[in-house]
N, C-alpha and C positions, 0 to 999 in steps of 0.2 A: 120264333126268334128267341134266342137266348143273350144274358147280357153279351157273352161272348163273339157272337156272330155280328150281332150289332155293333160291337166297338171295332171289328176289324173293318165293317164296312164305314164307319165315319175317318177311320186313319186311314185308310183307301182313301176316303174324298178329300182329305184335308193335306194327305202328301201329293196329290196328282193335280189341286185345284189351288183357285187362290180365297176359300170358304174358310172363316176362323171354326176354331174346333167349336166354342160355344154355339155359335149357330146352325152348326151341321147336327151336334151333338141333341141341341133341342127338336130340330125336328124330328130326326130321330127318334128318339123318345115320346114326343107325341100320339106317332102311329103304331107303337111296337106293342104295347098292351101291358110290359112289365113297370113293374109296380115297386115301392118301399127298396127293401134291401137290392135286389135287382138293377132298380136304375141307380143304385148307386154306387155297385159293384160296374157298369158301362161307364159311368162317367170316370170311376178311378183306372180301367183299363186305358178309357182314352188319353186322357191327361197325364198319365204314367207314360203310357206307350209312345208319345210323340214329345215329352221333356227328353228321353231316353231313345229315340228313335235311330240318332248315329251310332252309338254302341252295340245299340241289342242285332241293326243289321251290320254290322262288320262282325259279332260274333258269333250271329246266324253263315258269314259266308265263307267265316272260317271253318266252319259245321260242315259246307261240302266238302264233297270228294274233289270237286273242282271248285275253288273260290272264284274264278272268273265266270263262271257261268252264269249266263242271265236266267234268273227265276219270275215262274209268270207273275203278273202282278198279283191277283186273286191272292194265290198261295203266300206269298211273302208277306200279305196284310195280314193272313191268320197265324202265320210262323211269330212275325214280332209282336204281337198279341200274347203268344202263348211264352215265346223270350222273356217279354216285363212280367208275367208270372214268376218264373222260374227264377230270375233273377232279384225281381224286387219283392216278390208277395208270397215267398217260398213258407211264410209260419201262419200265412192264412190259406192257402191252396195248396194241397200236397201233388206233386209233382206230376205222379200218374194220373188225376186230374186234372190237369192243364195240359198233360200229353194228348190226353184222350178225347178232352173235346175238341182241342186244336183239328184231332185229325180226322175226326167225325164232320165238322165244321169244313173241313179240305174235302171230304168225302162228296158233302152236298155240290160245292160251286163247282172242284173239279177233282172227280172220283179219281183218275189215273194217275192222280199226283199226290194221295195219301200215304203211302210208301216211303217216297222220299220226306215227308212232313215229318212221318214218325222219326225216321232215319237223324233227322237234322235237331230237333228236337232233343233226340237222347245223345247228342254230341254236340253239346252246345257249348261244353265247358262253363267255367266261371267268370263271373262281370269283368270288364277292364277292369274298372275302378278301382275294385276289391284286389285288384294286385299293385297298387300304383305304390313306391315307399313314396316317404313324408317329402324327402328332396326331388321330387318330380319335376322333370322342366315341364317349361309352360306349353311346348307344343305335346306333352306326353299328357299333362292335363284338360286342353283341346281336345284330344281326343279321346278320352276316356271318358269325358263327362258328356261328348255333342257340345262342346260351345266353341263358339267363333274363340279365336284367339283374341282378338280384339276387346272383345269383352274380359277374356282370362287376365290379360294386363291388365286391365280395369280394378276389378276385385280383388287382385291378390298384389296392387303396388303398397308396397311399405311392408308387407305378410312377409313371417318365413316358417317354414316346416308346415306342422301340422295345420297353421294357422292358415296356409293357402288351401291346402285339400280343402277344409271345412267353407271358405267363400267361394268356393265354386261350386262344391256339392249341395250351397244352399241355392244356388240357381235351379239346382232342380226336384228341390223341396218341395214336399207334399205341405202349400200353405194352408193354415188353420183360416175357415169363413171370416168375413171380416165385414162390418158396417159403422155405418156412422147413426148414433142415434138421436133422434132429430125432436122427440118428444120432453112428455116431465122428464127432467132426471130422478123423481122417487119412481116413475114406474120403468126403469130398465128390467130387463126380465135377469134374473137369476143365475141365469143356466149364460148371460153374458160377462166376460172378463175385459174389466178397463186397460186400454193398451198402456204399458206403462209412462210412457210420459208424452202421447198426443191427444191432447183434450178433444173429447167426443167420440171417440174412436172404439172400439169393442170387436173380441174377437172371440171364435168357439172351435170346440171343434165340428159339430156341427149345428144348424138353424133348428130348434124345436118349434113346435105348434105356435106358441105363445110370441117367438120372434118371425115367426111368417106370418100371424097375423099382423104385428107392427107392421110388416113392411107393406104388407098389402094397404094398411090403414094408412100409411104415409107418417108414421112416426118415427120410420126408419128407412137408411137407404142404404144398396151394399156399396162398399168403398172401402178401399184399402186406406190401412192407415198413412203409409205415404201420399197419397193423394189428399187426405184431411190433413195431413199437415200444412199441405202448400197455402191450400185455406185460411188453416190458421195463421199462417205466418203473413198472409195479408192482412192481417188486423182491421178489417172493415169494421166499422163503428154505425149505430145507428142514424140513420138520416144522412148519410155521406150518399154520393153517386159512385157508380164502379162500372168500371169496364173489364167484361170477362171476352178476350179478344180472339182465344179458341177455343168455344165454351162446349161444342157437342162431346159426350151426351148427356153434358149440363147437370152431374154429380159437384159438381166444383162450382157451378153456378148456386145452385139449390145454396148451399153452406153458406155463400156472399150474400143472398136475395134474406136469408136465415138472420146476417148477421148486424146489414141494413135498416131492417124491418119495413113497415107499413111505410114509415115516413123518409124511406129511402129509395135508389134509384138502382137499378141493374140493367146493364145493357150485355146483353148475352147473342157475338157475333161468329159464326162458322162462316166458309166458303164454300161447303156441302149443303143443299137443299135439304135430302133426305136427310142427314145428319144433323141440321139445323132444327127439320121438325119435330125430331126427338127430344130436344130441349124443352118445347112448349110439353108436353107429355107433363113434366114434373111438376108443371104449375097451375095455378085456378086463374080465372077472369082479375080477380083483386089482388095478384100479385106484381110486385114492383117491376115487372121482367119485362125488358122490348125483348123480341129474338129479330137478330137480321141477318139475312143471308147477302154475303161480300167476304171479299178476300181483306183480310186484318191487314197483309203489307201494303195497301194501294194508300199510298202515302193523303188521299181526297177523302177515304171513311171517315166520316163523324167529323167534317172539315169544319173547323170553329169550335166541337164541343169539345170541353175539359174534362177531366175526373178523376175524386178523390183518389181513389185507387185502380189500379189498371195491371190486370193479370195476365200472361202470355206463358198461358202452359202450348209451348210450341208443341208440332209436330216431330217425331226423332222415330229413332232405330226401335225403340220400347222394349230395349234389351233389361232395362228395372224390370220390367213385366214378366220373365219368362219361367216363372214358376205357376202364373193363371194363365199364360197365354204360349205353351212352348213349341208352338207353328211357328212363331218368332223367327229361333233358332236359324231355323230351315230359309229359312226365305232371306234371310239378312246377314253379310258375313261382316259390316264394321260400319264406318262413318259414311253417309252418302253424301258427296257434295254437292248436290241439289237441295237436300234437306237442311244441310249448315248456311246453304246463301238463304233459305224463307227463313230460318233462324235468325238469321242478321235483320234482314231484310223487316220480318217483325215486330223485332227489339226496337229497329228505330220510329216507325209509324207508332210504335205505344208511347216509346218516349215524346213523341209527343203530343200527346192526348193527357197527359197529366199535369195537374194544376200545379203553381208554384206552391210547394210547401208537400205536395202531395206523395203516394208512394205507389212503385212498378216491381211489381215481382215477376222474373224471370224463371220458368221450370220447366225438366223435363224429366220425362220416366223413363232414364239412359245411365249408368255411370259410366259414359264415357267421356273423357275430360274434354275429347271434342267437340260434343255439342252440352257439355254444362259451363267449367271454367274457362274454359278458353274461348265460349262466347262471352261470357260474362266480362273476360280481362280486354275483351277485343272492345266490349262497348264502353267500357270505363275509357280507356283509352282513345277513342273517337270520340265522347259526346260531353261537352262540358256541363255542368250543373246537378250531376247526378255523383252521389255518393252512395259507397255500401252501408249499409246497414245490419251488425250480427244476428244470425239467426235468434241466439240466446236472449238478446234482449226481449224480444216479445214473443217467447216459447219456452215459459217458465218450465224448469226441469229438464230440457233440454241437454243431454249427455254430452259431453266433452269430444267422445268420439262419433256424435252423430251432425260434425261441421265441422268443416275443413278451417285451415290456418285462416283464411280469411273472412272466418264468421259465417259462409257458405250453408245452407241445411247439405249434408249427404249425407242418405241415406241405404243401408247395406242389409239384402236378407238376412246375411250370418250372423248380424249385429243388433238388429233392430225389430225384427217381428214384421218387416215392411216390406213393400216392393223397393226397388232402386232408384232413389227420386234425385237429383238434385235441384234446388230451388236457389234462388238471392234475394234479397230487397233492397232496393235502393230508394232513396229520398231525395227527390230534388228540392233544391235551392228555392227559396222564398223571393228572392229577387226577380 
């Protein structure tokens, strides 16, 4: 097996299944035998190939002699394999290279169709993208990059010219590693770069020896700096109680239980069993952490208890995510409204589990207005005793452009080094 062969059989399982690319991606790699530079040449294939996946086949079927024609599946997983070469890794793979294993690799699964591989291959023309001018409408940027429309509104409202190309094209940016580090801060390793303005945060571009063993030893955990923000922007203090009300896979819990300490309280609740028991994974016997399995909206959870802080990183689209995660793309084209009624639905069972005086932070890994501000303005609007609170206030450094008019965190790839987060925090009334 070569990385090659391997990354078009996990973009086979991950376009035809509902398997995320990391898990298909690991096992993979498990059994295949390659090593060092190897699997990391698989892993950039994969996650290249499927941020890029609507492009590379629309320019793959432009490549026929008939664009209509359906191609077997096999062969179109090694074809757009060998596309995100050509198009994106053209100064590190020379082209007859990536021709030629393509069709070697065609040769194994299905010999009679190596012919037309090479064929499509050497007519494959040049990226969309790389033809798009700067005033592109938004459905020509849609399709140039594989992103839902929905999302392109998102990113490029208030942008004009060049400034839209670049927030779309960071949607499908190759992100730099990212962890939160959880240890001393004299011993961060070196070879780590502080994110510039979310405390805790560190990013590489790749993990060396020195940062795998942190993480193995538990002095570090990976997490994107948008997600450590949300964290922070809870301001849990030590000895308070918290509730983290969609906590699996309990990275956001960890940072609360972190921030709490010994003589504090963390309640970390999913509606997934197995997702729930991921959580306990992070923590020892003498950690502050209940894990309970229940649905956060059932207005009965935790009937009577209060607490300091109360976190609701909802469930959403996780269209912020689609530079780690870009199966995303494929599977979701906008706002679901099922996912915006547990949205609501959520927001109001936290509001009220918080003590008078105490603080509710609202977040999702979306920027879509749908499910950030426009939950946010819906619940301000139905629920008395709750006010906003600016991010800036308690997210010192905090950039001007990384929250909205109403003190909102949003957070933007093209802008921030993050994934697409929007968060709030509100304070309710002491009374």
């Amino acid at each position: 097996m070569t990385p090659r062969t391997l990354a078009a059989a996990v973009v086979d399982e991950v376009t035809h299944t509902d398997r995320f690319a990391k898990d298909a991606l690991d096992q993979a790699l498990r059994g295949s035998g390659l090593t060092g530079a190897d699997r990391r040449l698989a892993a950039e294939l994969v996650y290249g190939t499927l941020r890029w996946w609507t492009p590379l086949t629309s320019s793959i079927r432009r490549a026929l002699d008939k664009p209509g024609k359906k191609l077997d599946r096999k062969l179109l997983s090694h074809l757009v394999v060998a596309a995100y070469q050509l198009h994106h890794l053209d100064e590190r793979i020379p082209a007859h290279a990536a021709v030629h294993e393509a069709v070697e690799a065609v040769k194994q699964d299905r010999r009679g169709l190596a012919g037309l591989a090479n064929a499509v291959l050497r007519n494959l023309g040049s990226p969309p993208h790389a033809m798009l001018p700067a005033d592109a409408d938004p459905d020509a940027l849609a399709a140039a990059f594989g992103v839902p429309r929905p999302l392109v509104d998102a990113v490029t409202a208030g942008l004009a010219g060049a400034a839209r190309l670049d927030a779309v094209a960071a949607l499908n940016a190759r992100p730099r590693r990212a962890l939160t580090w959880l240890g001393p801060a004299s011993a961060v390793p070196q070879s780590l770069a502080p994110h510039t303005f979310v405390a805790g945060a560190y990013l590489a571009e790749h993990f060396d020896e020195e940062v795998d063993r942190a993480l193995a030893a538990g002095r570090a955990q990976v997490q994107d700096p948008g997600s450590r923000a949300v964290v922070n922007l809870c301001a849990a203090e030590a000895g308070q109680a918290v509730l983290d009300l969609c906590a699996a896979p309990g990275t956001k819990t960890r940072g609360l239980a972190a921030a709490v300490g010994p003589t504090g309280r963390v309640v970390a609740v999913d509606v997934n069993k197995r997702r729930a028991a991921r959580i306990k994974d992070h923590f020892g016997p003498d950690d502050p952490v209940e894990v309970i399995v229940g649905d956060g909206a059932q207005p009965g959870l935790l009937e009577g208890q209060r607490f300091d802080v109360v976190l609701v990183d909802a469930p959403c689209t996780g269209f912020g995510t689609t530079r780690r995660r870009p199966e995303i793309k494929l599977r979701r084209s906008g706002a679901d409204e099922r996912l915006l009624d547990v949205q609501r639905r959520l927001l109001d069972a936290a509001a009220a589990r918080v003590k008078p005086g105490g603080t509710l932070v609202y977040a999702v890994c979306s920027p879509l207005p749908a499910e950030g501000a426009a939950v946010a303005a819906a619940f301000v609007d139905r629920t008395a005793g709750f006010v906003r609170e600016r991010a800036e206030a308690v997210l010192p450094g905090l950039p001007k452009d990384a929250q909205d008019d109403a003190g909102q965190l949003q957070l933007r790839p093209h802008r921030h080094d993050a994934d697409g987060f929007f968060a709030v925090r509100f304070r309710r009334g002491s009374a």
